[in-house]
Structure formats: structure tokens, C-alpha cells
C-alpha positions in Angstrom: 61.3 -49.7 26.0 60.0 -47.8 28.8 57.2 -48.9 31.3 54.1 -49.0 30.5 51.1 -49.1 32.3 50.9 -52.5 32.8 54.3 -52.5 34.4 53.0 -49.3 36.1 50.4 -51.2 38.3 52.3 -54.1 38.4 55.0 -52.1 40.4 52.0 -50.8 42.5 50.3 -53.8 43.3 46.6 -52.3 41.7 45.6 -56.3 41.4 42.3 -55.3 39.6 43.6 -52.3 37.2 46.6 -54.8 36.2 44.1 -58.0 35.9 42.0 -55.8 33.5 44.5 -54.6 31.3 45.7 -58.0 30.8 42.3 -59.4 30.5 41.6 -56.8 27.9 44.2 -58.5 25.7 45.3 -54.8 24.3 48.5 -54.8 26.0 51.8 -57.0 25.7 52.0 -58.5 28.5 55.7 -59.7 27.6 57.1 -56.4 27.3 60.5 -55.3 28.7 61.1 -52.0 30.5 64.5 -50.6 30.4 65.8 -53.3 32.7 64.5 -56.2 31.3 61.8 -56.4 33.9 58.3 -57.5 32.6 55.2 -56.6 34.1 54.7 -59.8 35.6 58.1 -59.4 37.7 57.0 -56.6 39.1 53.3 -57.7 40.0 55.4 -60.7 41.7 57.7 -59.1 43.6 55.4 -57.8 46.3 
């Protein structure tokens, strides 16, 4: 699967974009890019 925006501001470290997709409840939060990497792995490597 590719990125999508979740992993998108997760990568960029947009706290409040990426809290509000999440908070929306519209996106998976559990989904894989390409290299396995959810959303949450990128928002927690910064």
C-alpha cells in the first residue's frame, strides 16, 4: 500500500493535522506503507 496521509504528517511531524485525522476515525490508522511502516512509526520517530 502506499502512504497515505496519515503516514504523510506522521513523517512530517504536523501533531495537530495527524491528531485529527485519527480523531476523525476515517482513516486506518494500522495501515502499512510499502515498508511495513505504519503511521504511528513515523509520528514516533522524530
Amino acid at each position: 500500500m502506499a502512504r497515505t496521509p496519515l503516514h504523510m504528517f506522521g513523517m512530517e511531524y504536523r501533531r495537530d493535522e495527524y491528531l485529527g485525522l485519527v480523531a476523525s476515525g476515517e482513516h486506518d490508522v494500522n495501515a502499512q506503507d510499502l515498508d511495513g511502516k505504519t503511521p504511528l512509526h513515523y509520528a514516533t520517530e522524530q
